[in-house]
C-alpha atoms as an extended CHARMM CRD file, in Angstrom:
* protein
*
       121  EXT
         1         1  UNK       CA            -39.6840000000       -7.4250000000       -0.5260000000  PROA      1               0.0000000000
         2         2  UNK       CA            -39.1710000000       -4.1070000000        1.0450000000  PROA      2               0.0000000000
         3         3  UNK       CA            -38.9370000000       -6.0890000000        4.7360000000  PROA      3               0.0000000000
         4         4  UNK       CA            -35.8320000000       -8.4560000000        3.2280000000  PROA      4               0.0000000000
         5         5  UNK       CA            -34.0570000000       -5.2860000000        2.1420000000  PROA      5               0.0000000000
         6         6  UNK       CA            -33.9460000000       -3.1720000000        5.3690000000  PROA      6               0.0000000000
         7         7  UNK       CA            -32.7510000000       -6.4970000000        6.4410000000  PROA      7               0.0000000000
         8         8  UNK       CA            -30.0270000000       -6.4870000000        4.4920000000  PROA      8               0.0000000000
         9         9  UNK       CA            -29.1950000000       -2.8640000000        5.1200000000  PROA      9               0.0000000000
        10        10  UNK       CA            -29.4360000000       -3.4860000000        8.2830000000  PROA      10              0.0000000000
        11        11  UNK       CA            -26.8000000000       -6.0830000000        8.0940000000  PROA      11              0.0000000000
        12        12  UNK       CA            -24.7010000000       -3.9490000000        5.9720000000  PROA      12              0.0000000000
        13        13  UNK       CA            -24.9070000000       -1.5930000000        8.3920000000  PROA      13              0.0000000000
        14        14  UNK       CA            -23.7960000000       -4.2350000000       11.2460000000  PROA      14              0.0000000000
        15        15  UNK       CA            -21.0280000000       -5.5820000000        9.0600000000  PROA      15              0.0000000000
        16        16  UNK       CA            -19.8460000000       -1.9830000000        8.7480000000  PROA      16              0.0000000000
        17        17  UNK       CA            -20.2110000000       -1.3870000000       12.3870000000  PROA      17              0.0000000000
        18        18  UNK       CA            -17.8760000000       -4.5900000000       12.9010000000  PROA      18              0.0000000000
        19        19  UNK       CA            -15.3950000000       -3.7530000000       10.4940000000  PROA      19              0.0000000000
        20        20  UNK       CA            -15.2770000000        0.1960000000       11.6500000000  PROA      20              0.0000000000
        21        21  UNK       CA            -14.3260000000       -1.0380000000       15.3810000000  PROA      21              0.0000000000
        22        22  UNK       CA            -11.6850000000       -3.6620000000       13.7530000000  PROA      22              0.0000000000
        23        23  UNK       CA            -10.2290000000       -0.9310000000       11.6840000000  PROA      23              0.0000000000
        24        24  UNK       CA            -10.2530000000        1.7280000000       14.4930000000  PROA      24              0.0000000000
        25        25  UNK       CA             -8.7560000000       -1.0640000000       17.4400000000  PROA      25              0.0000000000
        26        26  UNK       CA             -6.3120000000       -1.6210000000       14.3670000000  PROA      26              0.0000000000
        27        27  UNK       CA             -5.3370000000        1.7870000000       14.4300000000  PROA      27              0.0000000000
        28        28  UNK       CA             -4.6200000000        1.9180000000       18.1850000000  PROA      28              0.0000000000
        29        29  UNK       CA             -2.2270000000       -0.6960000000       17.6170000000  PROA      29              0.0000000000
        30        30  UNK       CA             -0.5440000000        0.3340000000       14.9470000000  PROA      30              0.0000000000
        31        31  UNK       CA              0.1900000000        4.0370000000       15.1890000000  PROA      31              0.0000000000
        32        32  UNK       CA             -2.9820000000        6.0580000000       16.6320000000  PROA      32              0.0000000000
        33        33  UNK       CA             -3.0380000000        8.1560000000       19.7200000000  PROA      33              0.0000000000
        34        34  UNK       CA             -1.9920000000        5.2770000000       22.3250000000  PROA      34              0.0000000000
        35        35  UNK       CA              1.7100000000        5.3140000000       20.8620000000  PROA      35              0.0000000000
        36        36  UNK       CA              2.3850000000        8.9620000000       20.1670000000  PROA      36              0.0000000000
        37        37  UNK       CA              3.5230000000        9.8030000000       23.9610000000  PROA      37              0.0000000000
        38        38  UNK       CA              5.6610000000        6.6430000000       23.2350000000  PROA      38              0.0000000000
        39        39  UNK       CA              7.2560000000        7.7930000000       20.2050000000  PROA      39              0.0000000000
        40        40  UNK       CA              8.3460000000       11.1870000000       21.8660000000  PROA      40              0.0000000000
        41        41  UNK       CA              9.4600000000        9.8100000000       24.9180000000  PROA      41              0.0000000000
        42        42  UNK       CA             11.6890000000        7.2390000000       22.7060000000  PROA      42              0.0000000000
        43        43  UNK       CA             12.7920000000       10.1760000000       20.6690000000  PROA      43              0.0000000000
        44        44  UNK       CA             13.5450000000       12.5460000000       23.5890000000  PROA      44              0.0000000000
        45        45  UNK       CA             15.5810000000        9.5650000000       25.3500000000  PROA      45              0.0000000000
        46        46  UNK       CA             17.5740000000        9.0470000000       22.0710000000  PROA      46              0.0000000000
        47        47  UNK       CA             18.8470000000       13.0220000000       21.9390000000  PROA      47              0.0000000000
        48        48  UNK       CA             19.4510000000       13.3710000000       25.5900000000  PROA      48              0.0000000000
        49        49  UNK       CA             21.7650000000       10.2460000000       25.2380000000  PROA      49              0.0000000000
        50        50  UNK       CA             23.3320000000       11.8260000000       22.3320000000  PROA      50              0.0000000000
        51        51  UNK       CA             23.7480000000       15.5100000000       23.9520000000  PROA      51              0.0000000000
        52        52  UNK       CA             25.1040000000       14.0120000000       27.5940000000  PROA      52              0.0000000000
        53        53  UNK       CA             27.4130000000       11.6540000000       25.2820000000  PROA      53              0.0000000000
        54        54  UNK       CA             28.6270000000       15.2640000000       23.4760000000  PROA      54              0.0000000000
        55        55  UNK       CA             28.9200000000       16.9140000000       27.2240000000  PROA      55              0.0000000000
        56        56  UNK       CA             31.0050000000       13.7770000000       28.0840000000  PROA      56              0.0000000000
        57        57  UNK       CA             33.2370000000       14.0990000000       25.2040000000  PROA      57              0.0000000000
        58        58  UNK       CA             33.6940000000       18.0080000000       25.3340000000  PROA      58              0.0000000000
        59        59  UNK       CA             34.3250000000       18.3470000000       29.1550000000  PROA      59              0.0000000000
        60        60  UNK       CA             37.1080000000       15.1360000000       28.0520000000  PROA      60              0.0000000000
        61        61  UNK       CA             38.8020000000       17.3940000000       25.5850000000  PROA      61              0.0000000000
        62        62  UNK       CA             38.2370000000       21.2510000000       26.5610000000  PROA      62              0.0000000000
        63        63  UNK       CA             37.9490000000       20.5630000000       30.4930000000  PROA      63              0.0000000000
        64        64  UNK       CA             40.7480000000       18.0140000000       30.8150000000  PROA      64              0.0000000000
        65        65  UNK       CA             38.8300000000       16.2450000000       33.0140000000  PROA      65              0.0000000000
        66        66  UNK       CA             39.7240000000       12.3700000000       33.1780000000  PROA      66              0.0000000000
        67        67  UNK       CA             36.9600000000        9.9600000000       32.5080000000  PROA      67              0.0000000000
        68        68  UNK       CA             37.7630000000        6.4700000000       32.7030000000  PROA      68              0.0000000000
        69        69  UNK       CA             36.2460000000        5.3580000000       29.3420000000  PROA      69              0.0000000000
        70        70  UNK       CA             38.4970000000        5.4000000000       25.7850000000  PROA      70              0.0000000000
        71        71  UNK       CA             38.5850000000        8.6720000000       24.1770000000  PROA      71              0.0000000000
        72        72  UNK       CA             36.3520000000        7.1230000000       20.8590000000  PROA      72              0.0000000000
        73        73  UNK       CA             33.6010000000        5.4260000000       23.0060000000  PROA      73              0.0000000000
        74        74  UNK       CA             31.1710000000        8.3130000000       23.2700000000  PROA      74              0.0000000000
        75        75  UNK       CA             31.3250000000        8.4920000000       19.3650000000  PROA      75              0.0000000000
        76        76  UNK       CA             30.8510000000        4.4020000000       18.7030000000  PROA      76              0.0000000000
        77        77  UNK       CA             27.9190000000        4.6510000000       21.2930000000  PROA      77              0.0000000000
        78        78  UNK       CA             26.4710000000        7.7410000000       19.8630000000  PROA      78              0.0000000000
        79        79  UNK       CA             26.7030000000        5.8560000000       16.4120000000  PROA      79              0.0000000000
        80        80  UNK       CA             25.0210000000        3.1470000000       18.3690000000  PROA      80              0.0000000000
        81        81  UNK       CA             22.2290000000        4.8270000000       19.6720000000  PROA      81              0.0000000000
        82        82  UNK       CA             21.3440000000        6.8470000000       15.8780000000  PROA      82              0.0000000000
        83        83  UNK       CA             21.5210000000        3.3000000000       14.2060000000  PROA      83              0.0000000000
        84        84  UNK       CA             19.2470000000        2.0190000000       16.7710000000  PROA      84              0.0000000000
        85        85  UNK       CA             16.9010000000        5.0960000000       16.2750000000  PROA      85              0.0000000000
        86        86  UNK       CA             16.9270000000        4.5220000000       12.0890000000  PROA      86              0.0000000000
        87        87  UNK       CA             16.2630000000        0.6140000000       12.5960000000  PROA      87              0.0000000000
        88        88  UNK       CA             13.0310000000        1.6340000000       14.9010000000  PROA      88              0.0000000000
        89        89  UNK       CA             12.1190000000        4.7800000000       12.4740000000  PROA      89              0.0000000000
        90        90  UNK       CA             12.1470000000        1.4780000000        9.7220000000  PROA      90              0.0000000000
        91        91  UNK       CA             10.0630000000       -0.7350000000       11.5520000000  PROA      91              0.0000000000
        92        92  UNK       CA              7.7280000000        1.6470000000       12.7290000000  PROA      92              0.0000000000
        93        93  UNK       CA              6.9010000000        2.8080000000        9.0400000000  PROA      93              0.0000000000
        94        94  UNK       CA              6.8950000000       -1.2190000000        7.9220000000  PROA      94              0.0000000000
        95        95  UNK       CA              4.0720000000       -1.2330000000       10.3560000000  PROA      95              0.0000000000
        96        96  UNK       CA              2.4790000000        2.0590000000        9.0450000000  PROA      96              0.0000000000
        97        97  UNK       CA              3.1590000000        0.1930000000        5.2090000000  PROA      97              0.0000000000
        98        98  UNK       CA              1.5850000000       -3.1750000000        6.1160000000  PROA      98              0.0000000000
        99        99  UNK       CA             -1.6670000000       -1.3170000000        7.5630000000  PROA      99              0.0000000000
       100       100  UNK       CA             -2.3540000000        0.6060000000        4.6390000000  PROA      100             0.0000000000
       101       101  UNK       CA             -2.0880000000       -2.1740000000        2.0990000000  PROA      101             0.0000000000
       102       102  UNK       CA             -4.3500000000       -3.9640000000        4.0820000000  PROA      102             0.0000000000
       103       103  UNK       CA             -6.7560000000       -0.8180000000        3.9460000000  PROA      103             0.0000000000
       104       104  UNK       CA             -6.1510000000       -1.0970000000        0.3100000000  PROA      104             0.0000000000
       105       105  UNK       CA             -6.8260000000       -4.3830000000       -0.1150000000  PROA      105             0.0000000000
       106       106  UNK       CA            -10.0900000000       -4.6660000000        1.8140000000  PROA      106             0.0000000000
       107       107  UNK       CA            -11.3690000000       -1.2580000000        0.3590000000  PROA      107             0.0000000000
       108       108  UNK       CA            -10.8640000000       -3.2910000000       -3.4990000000  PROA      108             0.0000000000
       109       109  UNK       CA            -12.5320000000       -6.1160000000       -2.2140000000  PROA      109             0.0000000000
       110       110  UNK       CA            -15.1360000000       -4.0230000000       -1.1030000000  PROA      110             0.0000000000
       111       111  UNK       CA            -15.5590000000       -2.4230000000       -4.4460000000  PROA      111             0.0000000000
       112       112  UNK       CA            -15.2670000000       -6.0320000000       -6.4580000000  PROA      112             0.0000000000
       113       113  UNK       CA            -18.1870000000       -7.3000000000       -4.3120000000  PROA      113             0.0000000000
       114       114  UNK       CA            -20.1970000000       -4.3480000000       -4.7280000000  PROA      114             0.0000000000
       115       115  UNK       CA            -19.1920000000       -4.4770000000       -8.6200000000  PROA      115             0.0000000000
       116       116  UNK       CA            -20.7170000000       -8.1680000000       -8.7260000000  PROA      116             0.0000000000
       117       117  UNK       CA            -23.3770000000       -6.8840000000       -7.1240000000  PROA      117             0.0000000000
       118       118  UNK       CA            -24.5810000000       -4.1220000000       -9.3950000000  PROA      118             0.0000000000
       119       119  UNK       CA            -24.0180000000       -6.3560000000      -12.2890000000  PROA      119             0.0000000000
       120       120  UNK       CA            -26.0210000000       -9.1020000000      -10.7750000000  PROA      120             0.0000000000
       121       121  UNK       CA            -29.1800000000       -6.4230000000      -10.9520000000  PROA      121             0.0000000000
């Protein structure tokens, strides 16, 4: 008897093991450490963008210095550029959303099975 159950802890214990380095590749993918360099090099390449499409459009205006695009373009690309920065802020978090209901989910199932567990005892 107590042989079989430090078996079974001890495949808990793998299972756990498993599902710790699923979880914490998971993690890596999603949003961990690997895409945080990412995100601020995104982010940093969306303002200075924005800021040399303001230079653009100031030196235009207070400079008189010709510049062979139409006056509004710097303003329907800057537009541009904050949509495209909203639409990747959204998908980002639908990533961050999805992971934690699966967290959610697997931590309930978790708890169920050791529920039917204790009440089998």
């Amino acid at each position: 008897m107590y042989e079989n159950e430090n078996d079974q802890l001890r495949e808990e214990l793998k299972k756990f093991k498993e599902e710790k380095e699923k979880i914490r590749k998971l993690v890596g993918e999603i949003g961990g450490k690997n895409t945080v360099k990412r995100d601020k090099t995104i982010s940093v390449i969306f303002i200075v963008a924005i800021i040399l499409l303001f230079i653009v459009d100031i030196s235009r205006h207070l400079l008189h210095i010709e510049i062979p695009l139409p006056s509004l373009f710097s303003i329907e690309i800057g537009i541009l550029l904050v949509s495209m920065k909203i639409i990747w802020m959204i998908h980002q978090q639908s990533k961050v959303n999805h992971f934690e209901f699966w967290i959610l989910n697997s931590i309930e199932y978790r708890l169920n099975d050791i529920s039917n567990r204790l009440a089998k005892f």
